[in-house]
C-alpha positions, 0 to 999 in steps of 0.5 A: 501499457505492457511490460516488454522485458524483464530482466533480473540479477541475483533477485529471490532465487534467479541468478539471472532470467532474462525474459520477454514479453507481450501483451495480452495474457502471459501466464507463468505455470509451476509447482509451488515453491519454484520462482513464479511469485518471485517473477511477478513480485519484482514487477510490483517492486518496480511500480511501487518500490515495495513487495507485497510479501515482505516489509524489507529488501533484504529477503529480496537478495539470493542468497550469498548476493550482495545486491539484486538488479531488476531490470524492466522495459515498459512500453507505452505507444510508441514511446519505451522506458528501461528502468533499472533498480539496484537493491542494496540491503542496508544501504541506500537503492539506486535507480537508472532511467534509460541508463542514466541515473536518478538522483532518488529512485522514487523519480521513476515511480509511475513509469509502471503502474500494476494492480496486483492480485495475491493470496496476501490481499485477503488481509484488506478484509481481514487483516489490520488497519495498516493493510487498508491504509498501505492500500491507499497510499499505494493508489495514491502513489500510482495515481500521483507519484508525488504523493511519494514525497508527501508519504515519506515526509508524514514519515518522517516527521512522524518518526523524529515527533516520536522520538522526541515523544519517547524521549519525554516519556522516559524522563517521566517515568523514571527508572526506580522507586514506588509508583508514588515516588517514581512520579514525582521523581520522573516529574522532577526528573522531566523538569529538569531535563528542559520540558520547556524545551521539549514542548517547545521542540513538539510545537515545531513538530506538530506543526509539521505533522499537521501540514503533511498529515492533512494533505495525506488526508485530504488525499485520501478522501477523495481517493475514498469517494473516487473508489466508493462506486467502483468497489461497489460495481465490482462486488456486485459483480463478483459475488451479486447475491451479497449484501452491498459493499460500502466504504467509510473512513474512521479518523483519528481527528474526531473528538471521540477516544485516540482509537479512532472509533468514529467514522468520517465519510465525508468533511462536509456531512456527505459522501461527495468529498471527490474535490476537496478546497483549499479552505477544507484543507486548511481547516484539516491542518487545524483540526490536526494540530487542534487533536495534537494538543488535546491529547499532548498529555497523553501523548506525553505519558505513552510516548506515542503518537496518537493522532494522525493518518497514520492510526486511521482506517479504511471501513469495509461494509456488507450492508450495515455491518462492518465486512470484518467480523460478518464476512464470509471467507467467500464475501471477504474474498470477493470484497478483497477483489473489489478493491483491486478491480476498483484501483484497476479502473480508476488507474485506467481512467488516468489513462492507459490500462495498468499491468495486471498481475494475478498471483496465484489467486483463482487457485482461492476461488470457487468456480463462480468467482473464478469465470467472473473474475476471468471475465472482468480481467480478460479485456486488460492489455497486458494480464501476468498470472502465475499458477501451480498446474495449467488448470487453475488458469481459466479458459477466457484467460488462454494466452502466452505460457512459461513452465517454471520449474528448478530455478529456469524459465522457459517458453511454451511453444 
């Protein structure tokens, strides 16, 4: 798989760029500051309808640009596919399949699959737990574009259970008095607002968020036991004199405090969980709505909620200790990498080698990780890099170079 031609409209900083491409290793080369990421970031957006800089699309329109168009010809063998997302700002996107529209854009996720390198991915070692989880769900995504579906529904439903949560919350609360007196009043308060039908709305919920929430796990951890050997190969390569790299998942489905402190490496008391049965996912679903009820008062109280997939976290490891904390910035770096080189595999063990993308990332690596790097990588079919100076592309990745300076884009003959 290679990108063809990319082609944007009002997108960052581009009025328009139309550029074409080839496989093997392109490399876009500037100061900083003058458009590359923003090449590359459209190409992400279009593999996983997201950026790996911002949390919304509005920053993904220029300036003065009501919406931005991007605009991607991917070829597969002999077979080609032009998709077309329209980036609408507080309005909902639009998506085209060789020029014909879809009727959700998230029907053309898994028609390009990229594995992406940034500065931004040393938050998979050091950052917060939703780093490692969007990690996830984003393999997940790639891998299985339904799982697209699976995701936006946990969401769904985890926002209206918390509205319904926060709601409940208030009534108890209350809004005057001493503490003694604001709890029996809020108490009064929530019983006269319909508990009972509060609670019985939440059962409805629960159920829901247990059946989508499980699948969402199950998920996970066979994507988990699928990763563990390949993360632990692409360490080993990338820094071979560091403590082994380890994988573990902590659940909030142990019986443990709702901070999720105990970690699951496996459902069945072993790390073999790659193929998980019907019954396990059953049993899952149980324990979810099982969790939900032991801590509905608390849930009750804070207006949250406190269990689910969605306050669970993906443990990193250098031998016995955990990676956060213990890491050098050289190890943090490295096990980053690892992740990304072990999504890189287990896509191309789908089948077809995905887009590798690395934005600016050798600039962040001492000269050993770099040719390391560069030599893991160099194989792909279609690498992108974007760089500040052509030094800081390493000789086994010479291929295909665009100068990108005052907002233009031109070919290097």
């Amino acid at each position: 798989m290679h990108v063809a031609h990319l082609s944007l409209t009002d997108f960052r900083s581009y009025a328009s760029v139309e550029l074409g491409l080839e496989p093997g290793v392109t490399a876009f080369v500037g100061p900083n500051g003058q458009g590359k990421t923003n090449l590359v970031e459209a190409l992400g957006y279009v593999a996983t309808h997201a950026s790996h800089r911002v949390a919304n699309d509005a920053p993904l329109v220029r300036q003065g640009a009501a919406r931005a168009i991007v605009r991607c010809a991917v070829q597969r063998d002999d077979r080609r596919a032009l998709i077309e997302l329209e980036i609408n700002p507080g309005r909902a996107n639009r998506a085209r399949l060789n020029r014909s529209p879809v009727s959700r854009p998230r029907d053309v996720i898994g028609l390009l699959r990229t594995v992406l390198f940034a500065p931004e991915d040393l938050a998979l070692s050091k950052g917060d737990p939703s780093e490692r989880r969007r990690f996830l769900d984003d393999l997940l995504v790639a891998r299985a574009p339904r799982f697209a579906g699976v995701r936006a529904d946990y969401d769904r439903v985890l926002k209206q259970r918390g509205a319904l949560l926060r709601t409940a919350a208030q009534a108890r609360r209350g809004s005057r008095g001493s503490r003694s007196a604001r709890r029996a009043d809020s108490d009064s308060a929530f019983a006269a607002a319909g508990a009972g039908d509060v609670l019985s709305t939440l059962e409805v919920w629960d159920a829901h968020l247990a059946r989508h929430g499980a699948e969402l796990l199950r998920a996970r951890l066979d994507l988990i036991d699928a990763l563990r050997p390949l993360v632990a190969g692409a360490y080993a390569a990338l820094a071979p004199t560091s403590a082994p790299a380890t994988l573990a998942y902590r659940s909030t489905l142990s019986t443990g405090d709702d901070s999720a402190e105990d970690e699951v490496p496996g459902e069945r008391g072993s790390s073999d969980t790659h193929t998980l049965s019907t019954d396990l996912g059953k049993t899952l679903e149980e324990r979810l709505r099982e969790r939900l009820l032991e801590v509905r008062q608390a849930e009750l109280e804070r207006g949250v909620t406190l269990v689910g997939p969605h306050r669970d976290d993906l443990i990193l490891g250098l031998g016995d200790l955990p990676a956060r904390g213990y890491a050098s910035h050289g190890e943090s770096w490295s096990f980053a990498l690892a992740l990304r080189l072990a999504a890189y595999d287990l896509l191309r063990a789908d089948g077809g080698d995905p887009v590798l993308i690395l934005d600016d990332v050798f600039a962040e690596l001492d000269s050993q990780r770099r040719r390391r790097l560069a030599e893991i990588v160099a194989p792909a079919e279609q690498v992108l890099i974007t760089a500040a100076v052509p030094d800081d592309v390493p000789k086994e990745l010479v291929g295909a170079r665009f100068d990108v300076a005052e907002g233009g884009v031109a070919r290097v003959r």
